[in-house]
N, C-alpha and C positions, 0 to 999 in steps of 0.2 A: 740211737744215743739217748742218754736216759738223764737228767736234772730231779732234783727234789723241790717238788712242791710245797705246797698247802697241807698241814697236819705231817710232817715229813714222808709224805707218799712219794715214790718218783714217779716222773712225766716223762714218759715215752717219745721221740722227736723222729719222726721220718724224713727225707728228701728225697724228693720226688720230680725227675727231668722233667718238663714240660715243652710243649711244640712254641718255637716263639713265632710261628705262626699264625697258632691255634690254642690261644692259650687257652687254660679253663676258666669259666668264670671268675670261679673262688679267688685268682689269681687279677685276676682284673678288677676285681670289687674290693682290693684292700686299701685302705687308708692309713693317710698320716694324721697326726695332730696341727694345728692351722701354724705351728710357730716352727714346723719341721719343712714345710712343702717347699719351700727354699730353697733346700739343700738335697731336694733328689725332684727329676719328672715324674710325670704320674706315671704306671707300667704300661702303658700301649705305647709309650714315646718310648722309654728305656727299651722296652721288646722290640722293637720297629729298625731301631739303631742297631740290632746283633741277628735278625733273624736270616741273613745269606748267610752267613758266617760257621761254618762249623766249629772255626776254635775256641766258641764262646756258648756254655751253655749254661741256661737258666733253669733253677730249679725253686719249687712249690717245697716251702718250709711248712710241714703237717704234727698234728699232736697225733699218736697211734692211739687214737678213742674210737669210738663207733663209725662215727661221722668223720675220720680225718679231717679234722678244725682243720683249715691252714687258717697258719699264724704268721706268715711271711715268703719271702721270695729275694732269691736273689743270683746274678748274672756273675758268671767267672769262668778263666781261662786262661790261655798261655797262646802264645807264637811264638816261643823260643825260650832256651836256657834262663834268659835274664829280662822275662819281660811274661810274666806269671802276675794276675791279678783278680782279685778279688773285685770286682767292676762295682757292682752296685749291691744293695740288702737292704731288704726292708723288714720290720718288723710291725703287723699292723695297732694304729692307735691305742685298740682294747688289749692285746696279749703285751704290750712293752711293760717295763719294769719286774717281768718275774725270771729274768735268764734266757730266754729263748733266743735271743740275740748274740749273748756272750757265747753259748752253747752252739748258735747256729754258725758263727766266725771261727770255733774250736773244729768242727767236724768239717765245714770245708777249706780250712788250712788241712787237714789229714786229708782228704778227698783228690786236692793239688796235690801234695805230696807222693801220692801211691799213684798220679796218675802220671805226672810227668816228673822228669828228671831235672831236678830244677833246688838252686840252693836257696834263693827268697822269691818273696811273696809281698806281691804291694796292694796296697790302697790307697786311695786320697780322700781329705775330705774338708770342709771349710775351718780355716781357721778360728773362728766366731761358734764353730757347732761343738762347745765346750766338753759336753758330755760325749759325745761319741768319740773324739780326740783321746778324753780320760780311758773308756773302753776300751779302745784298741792299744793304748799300750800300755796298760796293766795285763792284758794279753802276751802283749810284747812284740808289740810293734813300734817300732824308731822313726823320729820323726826325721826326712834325708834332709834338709835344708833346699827343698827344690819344691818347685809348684808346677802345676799342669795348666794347661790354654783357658782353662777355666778361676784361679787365684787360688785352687785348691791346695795344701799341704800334699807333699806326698809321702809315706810312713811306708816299712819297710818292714815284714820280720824275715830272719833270718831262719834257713830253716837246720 
């Protein structure tokens, strides 16, 4: 998947499975910003929580440069028709605000689609975490008027 950059060049974006057993470093050493850490566990906690699991797998969001930067990571899956979700994403502190986010939520909403047979796609997320709320549904994701065990929002797109 490809976004425009810096001097209108485009940024090349890979995703990349990873073992949630064994993760890669790169993946374990990403960070948030100190006013984010709130609203997600660090990734050995989020990895730990899906790693029996086959219907959930977690992928190393990469720039296709030399070095495959990764610039994020995030956990999604399904266990049925109507229960399709986008679990967790991060984007780390240094690569947030250029797209990689918006761009990473676009490719695996199509990811879910081509994999499972499935008419929406959820996420949740704190109602206080303004900006990510904004994000996801200018995307086009709706907000259901329902919360999860945690006081989360839960947001819906349709596919």
């Amino acid at each position: 998947m490809q976004i425009e950059g810096e001097n209108n060049q485009f940024i090349y974006m890979e995703y990349r499975e990873i073992d949630k057993k064994n993760p890669p470093l790169d993946v374990l050493n990403l960070s948030l910003k100190d006013t984010q850490k709130m609203y997600l566990d660090p990734v050995p906690v989020m990895l730990k929580e899906y790693e029996n699991s086959d219907e959930w797998k977690a992928f190393a969001i990469q720039l296709d440069d030399k070095e495959s930067t990764t610039v994020g990571f995030a956990i999604v899956g399904s266990t049925g028709i109507d229960n399709t979700w986008i679990e967790d994403l991060m984007i780390d502190e240094k690569f947030q605000g250029k797209g990689y986010g918006t761009e990473a939520i676009k490719h695996l909403i199509k990811y879910l689609v081509a994999s499972y047979s499935i008419d929406h796609i959820y996420l949740s997320c704190y109602p206080d975490n303004a900006y990510a709320l904004s994000l996801y549904e200018k995307i086009g994701f709706k907000k259901t008027n329902r919360i999860n065990v945690y006081n989360e929002d839960i947001l819906v797109f349709n596919v």
